[in-house]
Structure formats: C-alpha cells, structure tokens
C-alpha positions in Angstrom: 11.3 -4.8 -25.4 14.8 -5.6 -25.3 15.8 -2.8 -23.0 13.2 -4.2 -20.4 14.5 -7.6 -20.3 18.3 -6.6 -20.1 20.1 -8.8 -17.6 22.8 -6.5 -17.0 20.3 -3.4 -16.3 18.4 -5.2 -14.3 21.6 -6.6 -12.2 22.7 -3.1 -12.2 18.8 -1.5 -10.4 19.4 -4.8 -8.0 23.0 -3.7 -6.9 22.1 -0.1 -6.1 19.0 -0.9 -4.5 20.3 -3.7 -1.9 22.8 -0.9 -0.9 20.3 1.9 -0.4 18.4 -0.4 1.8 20.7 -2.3 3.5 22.9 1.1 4.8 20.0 3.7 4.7 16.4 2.9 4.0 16.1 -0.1 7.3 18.2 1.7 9.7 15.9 4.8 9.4 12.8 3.2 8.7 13.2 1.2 11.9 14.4 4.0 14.3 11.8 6.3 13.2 9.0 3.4 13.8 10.2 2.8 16.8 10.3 6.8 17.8 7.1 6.8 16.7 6.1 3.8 18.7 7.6 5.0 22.3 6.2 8.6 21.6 2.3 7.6 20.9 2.4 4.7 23.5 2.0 2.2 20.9 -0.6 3.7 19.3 -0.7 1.1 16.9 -1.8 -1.6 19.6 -3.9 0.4 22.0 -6.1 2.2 19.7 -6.9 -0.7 17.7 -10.9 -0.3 19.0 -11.1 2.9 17.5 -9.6 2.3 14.4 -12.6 -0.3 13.9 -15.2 2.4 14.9 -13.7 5.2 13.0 -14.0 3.2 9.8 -17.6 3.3 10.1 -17.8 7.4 9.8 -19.9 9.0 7.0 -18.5 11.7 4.9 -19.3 15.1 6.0 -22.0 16.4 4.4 -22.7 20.8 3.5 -25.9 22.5 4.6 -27.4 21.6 1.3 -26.8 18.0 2.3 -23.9 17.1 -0.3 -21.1 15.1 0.6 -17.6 17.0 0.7 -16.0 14.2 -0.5 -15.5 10.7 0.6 -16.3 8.7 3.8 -13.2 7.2 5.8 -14.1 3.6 4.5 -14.1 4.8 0.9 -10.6 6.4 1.8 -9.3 2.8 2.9 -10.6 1.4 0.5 -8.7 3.6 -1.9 -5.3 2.9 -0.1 -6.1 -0.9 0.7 -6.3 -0.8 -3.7 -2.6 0.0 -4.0 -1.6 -1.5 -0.7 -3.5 -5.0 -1.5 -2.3 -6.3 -4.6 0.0 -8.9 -6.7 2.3 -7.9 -3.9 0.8 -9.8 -1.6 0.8 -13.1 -3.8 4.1 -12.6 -6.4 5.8 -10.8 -3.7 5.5 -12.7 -0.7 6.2 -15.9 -2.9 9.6 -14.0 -3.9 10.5 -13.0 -0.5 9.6 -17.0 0.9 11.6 -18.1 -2.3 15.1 -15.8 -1.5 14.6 -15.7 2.1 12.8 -18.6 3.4 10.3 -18.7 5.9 12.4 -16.4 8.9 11.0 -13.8 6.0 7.4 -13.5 6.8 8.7 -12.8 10.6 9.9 -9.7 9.5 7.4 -8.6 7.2 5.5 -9.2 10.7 7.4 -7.1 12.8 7.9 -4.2 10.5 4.4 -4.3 10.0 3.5 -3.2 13.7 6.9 -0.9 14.0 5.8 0.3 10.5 2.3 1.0 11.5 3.2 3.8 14.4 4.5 5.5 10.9 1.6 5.2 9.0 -0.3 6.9 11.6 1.7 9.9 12.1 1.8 9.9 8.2 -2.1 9.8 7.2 -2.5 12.4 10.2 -0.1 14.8 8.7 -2.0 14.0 5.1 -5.3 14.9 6.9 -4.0 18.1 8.5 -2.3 19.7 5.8 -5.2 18.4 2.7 -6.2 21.2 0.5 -9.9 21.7 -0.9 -10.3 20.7 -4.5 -13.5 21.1 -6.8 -13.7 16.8 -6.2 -13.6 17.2 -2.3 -9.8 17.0 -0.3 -6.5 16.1 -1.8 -2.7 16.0 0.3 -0.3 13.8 1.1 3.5 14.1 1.6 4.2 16.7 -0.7 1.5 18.9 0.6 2.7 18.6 4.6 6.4 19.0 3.2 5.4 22.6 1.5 2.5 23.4 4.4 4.4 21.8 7.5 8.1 22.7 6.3 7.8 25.1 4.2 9.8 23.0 1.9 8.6 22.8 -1.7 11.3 21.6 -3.5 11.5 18.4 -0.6 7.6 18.0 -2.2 8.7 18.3 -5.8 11.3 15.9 -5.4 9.0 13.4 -3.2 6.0 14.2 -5.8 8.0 13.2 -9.1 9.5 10.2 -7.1 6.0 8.9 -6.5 4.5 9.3 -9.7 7.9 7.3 -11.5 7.1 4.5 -8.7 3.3 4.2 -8.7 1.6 5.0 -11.2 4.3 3.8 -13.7 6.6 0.9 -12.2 4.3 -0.2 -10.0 1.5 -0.5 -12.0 3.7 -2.0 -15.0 4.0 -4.7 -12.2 0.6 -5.3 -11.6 -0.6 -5.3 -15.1 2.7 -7.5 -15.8 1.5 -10.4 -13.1 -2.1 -10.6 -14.3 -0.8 -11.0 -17.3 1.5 -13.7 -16.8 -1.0 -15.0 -14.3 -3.5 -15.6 -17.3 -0.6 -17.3 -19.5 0.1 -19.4 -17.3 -3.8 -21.2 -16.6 -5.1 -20.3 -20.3 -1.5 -20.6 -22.6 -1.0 -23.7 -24.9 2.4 -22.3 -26.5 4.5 -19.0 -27.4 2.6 -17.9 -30.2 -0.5 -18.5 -28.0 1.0 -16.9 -25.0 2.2 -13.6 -27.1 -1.8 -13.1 -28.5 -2.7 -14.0 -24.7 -0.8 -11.1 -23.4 -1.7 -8.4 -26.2 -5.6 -9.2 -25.5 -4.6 -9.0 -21.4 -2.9 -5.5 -21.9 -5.5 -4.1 -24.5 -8.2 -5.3 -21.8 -6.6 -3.8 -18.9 -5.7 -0.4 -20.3 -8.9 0.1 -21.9 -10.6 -0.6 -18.5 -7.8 1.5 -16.6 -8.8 4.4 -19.2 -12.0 4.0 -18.3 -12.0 4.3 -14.5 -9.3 6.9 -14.5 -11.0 9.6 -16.8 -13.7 9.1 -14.6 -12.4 11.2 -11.5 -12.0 10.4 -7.7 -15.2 9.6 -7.0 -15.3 6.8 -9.8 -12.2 5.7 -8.0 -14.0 5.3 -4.7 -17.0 3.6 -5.7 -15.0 0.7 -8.3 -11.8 0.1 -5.1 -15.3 -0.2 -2.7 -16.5 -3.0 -4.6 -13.5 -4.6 -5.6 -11.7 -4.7 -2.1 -13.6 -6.7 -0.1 -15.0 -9.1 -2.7 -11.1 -9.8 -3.8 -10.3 -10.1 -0.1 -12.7 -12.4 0.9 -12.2 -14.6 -2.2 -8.7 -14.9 -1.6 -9.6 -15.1 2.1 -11.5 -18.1 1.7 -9.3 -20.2 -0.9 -6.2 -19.7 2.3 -8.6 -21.0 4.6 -9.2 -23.8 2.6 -5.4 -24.7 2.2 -5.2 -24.5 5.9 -8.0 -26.5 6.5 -6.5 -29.3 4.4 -3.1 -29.4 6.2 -4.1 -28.1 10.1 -1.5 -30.7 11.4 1.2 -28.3 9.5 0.4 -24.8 11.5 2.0 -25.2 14.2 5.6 -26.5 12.1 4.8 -23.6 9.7 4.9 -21.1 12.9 7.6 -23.2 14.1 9.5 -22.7 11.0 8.8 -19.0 11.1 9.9 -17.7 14.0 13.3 -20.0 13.9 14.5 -18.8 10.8 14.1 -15.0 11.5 17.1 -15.6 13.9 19.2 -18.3 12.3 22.2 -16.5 11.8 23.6 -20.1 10.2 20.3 -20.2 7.8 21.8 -21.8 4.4 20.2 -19.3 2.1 22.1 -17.3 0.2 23.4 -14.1 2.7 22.4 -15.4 5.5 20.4 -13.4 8.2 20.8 -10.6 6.4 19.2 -11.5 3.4 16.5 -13.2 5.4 15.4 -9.6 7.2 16.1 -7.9 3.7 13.5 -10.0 1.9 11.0 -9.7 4.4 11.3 -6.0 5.1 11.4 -5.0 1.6 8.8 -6.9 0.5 6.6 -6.2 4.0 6.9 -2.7 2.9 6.1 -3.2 -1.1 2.8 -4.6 0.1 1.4 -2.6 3.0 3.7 0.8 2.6 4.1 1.8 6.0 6.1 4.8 6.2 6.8 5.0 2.6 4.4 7.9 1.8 1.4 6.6 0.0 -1.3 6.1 1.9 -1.4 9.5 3.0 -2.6 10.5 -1.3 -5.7 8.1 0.0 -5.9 9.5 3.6 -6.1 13.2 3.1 -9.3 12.2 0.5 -11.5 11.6 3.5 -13.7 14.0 5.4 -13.4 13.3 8.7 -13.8 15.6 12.3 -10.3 15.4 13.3 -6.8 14.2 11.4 -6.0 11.3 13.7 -8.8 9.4 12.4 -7.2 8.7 9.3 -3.9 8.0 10.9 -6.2 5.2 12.6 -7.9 3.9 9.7 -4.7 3.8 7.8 -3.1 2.3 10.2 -5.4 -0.9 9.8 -5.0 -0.7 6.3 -1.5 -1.9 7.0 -2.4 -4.7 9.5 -5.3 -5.9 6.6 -2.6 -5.7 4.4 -0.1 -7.8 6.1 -1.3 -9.4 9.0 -4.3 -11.3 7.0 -3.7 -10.6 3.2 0.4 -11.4 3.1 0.2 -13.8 6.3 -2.5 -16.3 4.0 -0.1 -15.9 1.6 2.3 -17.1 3.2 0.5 -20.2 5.1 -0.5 -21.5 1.6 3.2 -21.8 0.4 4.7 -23.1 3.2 1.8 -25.8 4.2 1.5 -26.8 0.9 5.7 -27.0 -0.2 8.1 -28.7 1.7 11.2 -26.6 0.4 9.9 -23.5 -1.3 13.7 -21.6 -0.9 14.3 -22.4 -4.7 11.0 -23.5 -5.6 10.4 -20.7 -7.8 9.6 -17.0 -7.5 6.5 -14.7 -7.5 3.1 -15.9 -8.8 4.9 -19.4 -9.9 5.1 -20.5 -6.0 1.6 -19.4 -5.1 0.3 -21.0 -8.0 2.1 -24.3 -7.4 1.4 -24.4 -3.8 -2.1 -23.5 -4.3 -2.9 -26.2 -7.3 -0.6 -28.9 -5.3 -3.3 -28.7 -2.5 -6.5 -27.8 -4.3 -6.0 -29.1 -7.6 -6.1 -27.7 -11.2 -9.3 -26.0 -10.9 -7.1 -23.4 -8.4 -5.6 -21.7 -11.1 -8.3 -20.3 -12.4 -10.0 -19.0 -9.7 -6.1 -17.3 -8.3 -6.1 -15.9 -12.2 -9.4 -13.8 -11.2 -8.0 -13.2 -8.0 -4.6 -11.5 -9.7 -6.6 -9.9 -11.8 -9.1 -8.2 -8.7 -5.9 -7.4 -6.7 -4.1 -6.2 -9.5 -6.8 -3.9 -11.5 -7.8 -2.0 -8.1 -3.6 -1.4 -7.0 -3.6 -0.1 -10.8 -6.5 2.3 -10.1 -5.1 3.3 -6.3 -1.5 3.7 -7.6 -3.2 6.2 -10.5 -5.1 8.2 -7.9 -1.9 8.8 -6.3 0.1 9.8 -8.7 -3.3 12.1 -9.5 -2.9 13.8 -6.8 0.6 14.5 -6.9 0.5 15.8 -10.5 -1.9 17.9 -9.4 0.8 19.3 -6.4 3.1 20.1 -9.0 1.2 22.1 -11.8 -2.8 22.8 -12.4 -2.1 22.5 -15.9 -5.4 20.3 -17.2 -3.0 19.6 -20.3 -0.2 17.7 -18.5 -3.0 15.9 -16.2 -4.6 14.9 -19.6 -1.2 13.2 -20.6 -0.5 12.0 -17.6 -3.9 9.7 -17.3 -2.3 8.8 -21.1 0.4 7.9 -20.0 -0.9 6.0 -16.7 -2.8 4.1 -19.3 -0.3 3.0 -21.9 1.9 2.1 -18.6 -0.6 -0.7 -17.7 0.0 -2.1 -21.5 3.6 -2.0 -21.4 3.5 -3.6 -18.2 1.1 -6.2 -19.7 4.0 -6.7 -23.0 6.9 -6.7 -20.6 9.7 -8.5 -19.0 9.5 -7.5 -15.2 13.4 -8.1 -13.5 14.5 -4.6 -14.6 11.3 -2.7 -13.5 11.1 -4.6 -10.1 14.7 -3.7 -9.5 14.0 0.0 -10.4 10.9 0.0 -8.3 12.8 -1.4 -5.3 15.5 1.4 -5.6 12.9 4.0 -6.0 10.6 3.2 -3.3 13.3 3.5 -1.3 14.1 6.7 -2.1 10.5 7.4 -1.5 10.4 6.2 1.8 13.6 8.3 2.8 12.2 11.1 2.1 8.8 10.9 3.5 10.6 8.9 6.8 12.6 12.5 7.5 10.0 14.6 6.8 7.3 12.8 9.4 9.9 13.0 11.8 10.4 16.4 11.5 6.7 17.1 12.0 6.0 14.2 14.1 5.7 16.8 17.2 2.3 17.9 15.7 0.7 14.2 15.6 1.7 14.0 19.3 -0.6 17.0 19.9 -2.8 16.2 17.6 -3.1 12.2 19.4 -3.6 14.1 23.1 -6.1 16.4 21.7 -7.9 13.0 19.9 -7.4 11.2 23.3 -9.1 14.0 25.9 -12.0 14.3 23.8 -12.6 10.4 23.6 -12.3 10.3 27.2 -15.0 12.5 27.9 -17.3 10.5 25.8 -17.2 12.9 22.6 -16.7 12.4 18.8 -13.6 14.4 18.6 -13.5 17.2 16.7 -10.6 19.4 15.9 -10.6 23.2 14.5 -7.4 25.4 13.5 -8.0 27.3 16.6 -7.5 24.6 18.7 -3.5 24.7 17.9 -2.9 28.3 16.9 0.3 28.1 16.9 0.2 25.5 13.2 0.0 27.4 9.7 -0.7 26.4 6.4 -3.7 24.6 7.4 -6.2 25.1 5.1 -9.2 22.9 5.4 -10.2 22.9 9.7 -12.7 25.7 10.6 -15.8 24.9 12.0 -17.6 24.7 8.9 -15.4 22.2 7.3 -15.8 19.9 10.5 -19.1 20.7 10.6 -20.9 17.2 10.3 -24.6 15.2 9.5 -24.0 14.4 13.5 -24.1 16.3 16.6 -20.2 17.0 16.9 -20.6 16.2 21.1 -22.8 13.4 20.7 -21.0 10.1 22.9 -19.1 7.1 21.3 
C-alpha cells in the first residue's frame, strides 16, 4: 500500500487539483448556474411545489401491466445513494476543519446556483435515455453523442466517470466506514489491521452481492437504505441542537461572517474559505458535475423536466438538510474546529462531546448506511456508462469485479492520495458535462415552457417527439412510451 499512502503523490494530485478549480472548474461552474438561473426564472426556487408532487409519480406501466422501469422516487433514491454519503459527514468536517465555518455559506450558495444545473442536466438525461432490456439508461455521455453528435466528448466524459465513481469514490466510502469502525471498536494496531480486513471482506462481499443483481436490485436496496439512514442521522442532529439551542443563532452568526472575511486567519484566506466549501458542496450533492443524470434517465416519467425537478431536490436533501446537520453538530458542539481535526475525526468528536460515548456507535452504523448505498449508486453509474462505451457482457463482467475489489482496497487503504485524485478528477468531470449542458441548454428552455403551459391548464404534462420536431436522436418519447397507468389529461 505504499504507493497509496505516498505524501509526495498525494501533494502532487492536491497541487494540480487546487489549480484546476481555482482558474477553471468555479468560474464556469458559477457562470453557467447562474445562466441557468436567469434563463428558467429560477427554476430552482419557484418550482419547488412540483418537485414534491412529481416525486410521488408511479413508473409507467405496458398494456400487459409491467413496469418499464423505475418510478421517479426509486430514481432519487438511486442518485440521493451516491449524492448522500461519508461526504456529507468526513467531508463537511474537512471543509469546516481547512476553511472554517464561512465554508458551509458556500456549500449553501452553490447549492441553489448549482441546482439550476442539475435541472437542465437530469432533463437532458431524460430526453436523450435509451431503452435497455432493464428499462431506460442515459446520462451525459448519451446527450453528448444524441444532442451533439459528439461521441468522443461521451467517451472521454464516460471513462472520466467510471475512474471517479465507481473506483475513487467508492475507495472513499469503503475507506471511511472502515476507519469509522476502527475508531469505536479498535483496541490497538494489530487489532485495528484484523478490523479493517473483516470491514473490507464484509463490504465487498455485500457490494458483489447487490451489484450482480441488476438495476432493479439497485432500486429496491438505495429505497430502503435512504430514508432510514437519513432520518437516523436526521434525528441524532436534532438532538445536538436541541442540547445547545442558545448556540444557533452564534453558529448562523458565525456562518455568514466568515464567508466574507477577507482577513479570516485561516490558511489562504477567502479564497481558501469559498474553495473548501464549493468543492466539498459539490463532492456531496454534485450539482452540475454529471451524475445524477446516470440515476435520472432510469426513471419513466411523461415528460423530461420531471426528473430535472426531482433531481433538483436531490441536491437541496443533499445539502440543505444532510450537509447543513452536519455542519450544526460540529460547530455547536466545538468551539474552534479550524484545526480540530479532519473528516470523520471532527464529526465524531463533536458528536461524542455532546452525546456521549454511546454516539459513536450509532454514527459507525450511520457511516456504514451512507457509505454502502453511495458504493451501490456510484456502481450503477459507472454501469451505465460501461455500458455507453461497449455492449461487451465480458468487460461488464470485469468491471462489476473490479467495482468490487475497489470497495476492499478502499477498505485496506490510506485515503490522502485518492481524495486528491478524486478532487482533480471530478473536476474534470464537471468541465466537461458544464460545456456540454450549456450547449444544449436551449432545449431544457423549451422543454421548461412546454412543462409550464400544460401545468397551467391543469394537465399532467406529457411530452412526445412530435411535439419538438425539430430534436433528433431521441429515442424513447412516442406516445406509447409516455403512455401511462393514468389518464395523461387528468388535473394536478
């Protein structure tokens, strides 16, 4: 493992990935979000009703009465699995830790600017989904071929994503539930070393087990995982709160201070401050950076903006409730956490410092929740873009292999040099996605009108390729594939 733990490599991923965000990935990411946001109106505001009622739609069903393929909630869920995740616990901590609390400000602001993204990116994943003999599969690389006629751009964004997901992201995961575990059940090294070999074994035979399994399997384990983890963790954040309501308004205070204190002590100053928190911000809800759109094009649904909706509150779960308890817990609980420690080490302190031993335990079966369904949501998406690339059942088979023995290394591993990789990769990610949904983006707007005159005259909108003749490469919107257990004009 020596080439994982290597300072100098790691210092190295660090370097190059501070300069690709610093000089390329913010300046676009918050130009295009706020493009976005002028263009629909702030879509990511107004429509927040209708997000909430579109997550309640039932997959489409054939005239035999079979589902296509999944509903819009089991499509969340599947996104919320990657989006929700250690990120929201280790990675918040780290970004609190390097940046102090001006940080979370910024994850909050890029989070709305960053939604306005994630809509025009799941509605371009819906549009351009292809059928598969599981139901619907799409997602960046498919709009890039479909809507650009660019296949190498989807090649490029397709091996990208499956380096970042399914591998270094998910090395992450397993790597925090692992140390997680250490760190409440450990005595000593030797201890700590069987501890982590059990973890890893456990974790990639239960990983194997869920991704051999297909799609579907997918759907129905993220559906039971992500609300049960959410309102776990949900409810031990309350609790801190509870315990220190006199804090809330200094922790807001605090909050909103830093983000602007150009003469903040920590180490780079504002800058480093609105690094921390939109890196991380995007880490753990991924607006804009091209994943969500793997989940979103899964869903059946009557019309593409429905899933630009409902993954639009995916990212507001994600960062508004999930990252924001996060948060609240550290910085009620620790007076100075700049310093205090990084990544699940701060949580963990701050949580045991206010509810006591017991604490973590119960964040160790938290970790491992958040962290098993990311493993399983990152997996789907690299799935899906494996399956973009080649239809070769062979290199799919060693792919899910390799997916697997990912989640042990992960488990084994020292994580500096693979966070710093990740970091430099997602950007790369997001670059690439970020340019192509603005070169499409002209479609969602007409997409959004055609959505918002149907609403208005009290239907369920419904949208069919002849509606827009002027769009090729569509593949999956004739009447029969909109066709629906419903009445398609019956009033919302």
């Amino acid at each position: 493992m020596e080439f994982l733990e290597n300072a100098a490599l790691a210092d190295w991923f660090a370097d190059y990935g501070n300069l690709l965000w610093t000089y390329a990935v913010l300046p676009v990411l918050a130009i295009v979000g706020i493009y976005f946001t002028i263009r629909t109106k702030a879509v990511q505001f107004r429509m927040i009703p209708a997000m909430f009622r579109t997550l309640t739609d039932k997959a489409l069903v054939d005239e035999s009465g079979e589902k296509k393929s999944i509903s819009s909630f089991q499509a969340f869920t599947i996104s919320a699995a990657s989006r929700v995740g250690t990120g929201n616990i280790a990675g918040v901590a780290t970004a609190i830790a390097v940046g102090g609390p001006g940080a979370v400000f910024w994850m909050w602001a890029m989070a709305f600017i960053g939604g306005a993204s994630s809509f025009v990116e799941s509605t371009l994943g819906q549009l351009y989904k292809v059928k598969t003999k599981d139901g619907y599969r799409g997602g960046p690389a498919y709009y890039m071929q479909r809507g650009l006629k660019a296949r190498w751009m989807g090649v490029a964004f397709a091996v990208i994503l499956i380096v970042c997901f399914p591998f270094a992201f998910s090395s992450l995961q397993a790597n925090t539930i692992a140390a997680s575990a250490a760190g409440a059940f450990g005595n000593s090294d030797s201890s700590n070393g069987t501890l982590l070999i059990v973890v890893g074994v456990v974790l990639s035979v239960l990983t194997a087990a869920v991704v051999f399994g297909g799609v579907r399997r997918i759907a129905k384990v993220t559906e039971a995982l992500v609300p049960s983890m959410a309102v776990l963790y949900l409810a031990l954040g309350v609790a801190v709160m509870l315990m220190h309501l006199e804090q809330i308004p200094v922790v807001f205070a605090e909050i909103f201070s830093e983000a602007f204190n150009v003469q903040s002590a920590i180490g780079g100053g504002l800058g480093a401050v609105i690094l921390q928190g939109i890196k991380r911000g995007m880490f753990s809800n991924e607006a804009g950076l091209g994943s969500a759109p793997n989940a979103g094009a899964t869903a059946s649904v009557t019309h593409p903006v429905k899933q630009g909706l409902v993954q639009t509150l995916g990212v507001y779960f994600d960062t508004f409730l999930i990252c924001s308890i996060t948060a609240f817990i550290i910085l009620v609980s620790i007076q100075d956490p700049v310093g205090a420690g990084r990544g699940i080490e701060l949580t963990l302190s701050a949580l045991t410092t206010s509810l006591g031993a017991w604490a973590g335990s119960v964040l160790t079966l938290i970790i491992f929740l958040l962290g098993f369904s990311s493993v399983i949501g990152n997996y789907y998406y690299g799935e899906s873009n494996i399956g973009f690339i080649t239809k070769s059942t062979k290199v799919m088979f060693g792919y899910r292999l390799l997916a697997t023995l990912a989640v042990l290394v992960g488990a084994l591993s020292s994580a500096d040099v693979i966070w710093n990789f990740a970091d430099g990769v997602m950007g790369l990610m997001a670059l690439i996605n970020l340019v192509a949904i603005a070169l499409l983006s002209g479609i969602v707007f007409k997409l959004l009108r055609n959505y918002t005159n149907q609403s208005k005259k009290g239907l369920d909108p419904v949208f069919t390729a002849d509606q827009m003749p002027e769009l090729d490469g569509l593949e999956c919107w004739s009447a029969e594939d909109v066709r629906t257990h419903q009445i398609p004009s019956v009033k919302r």
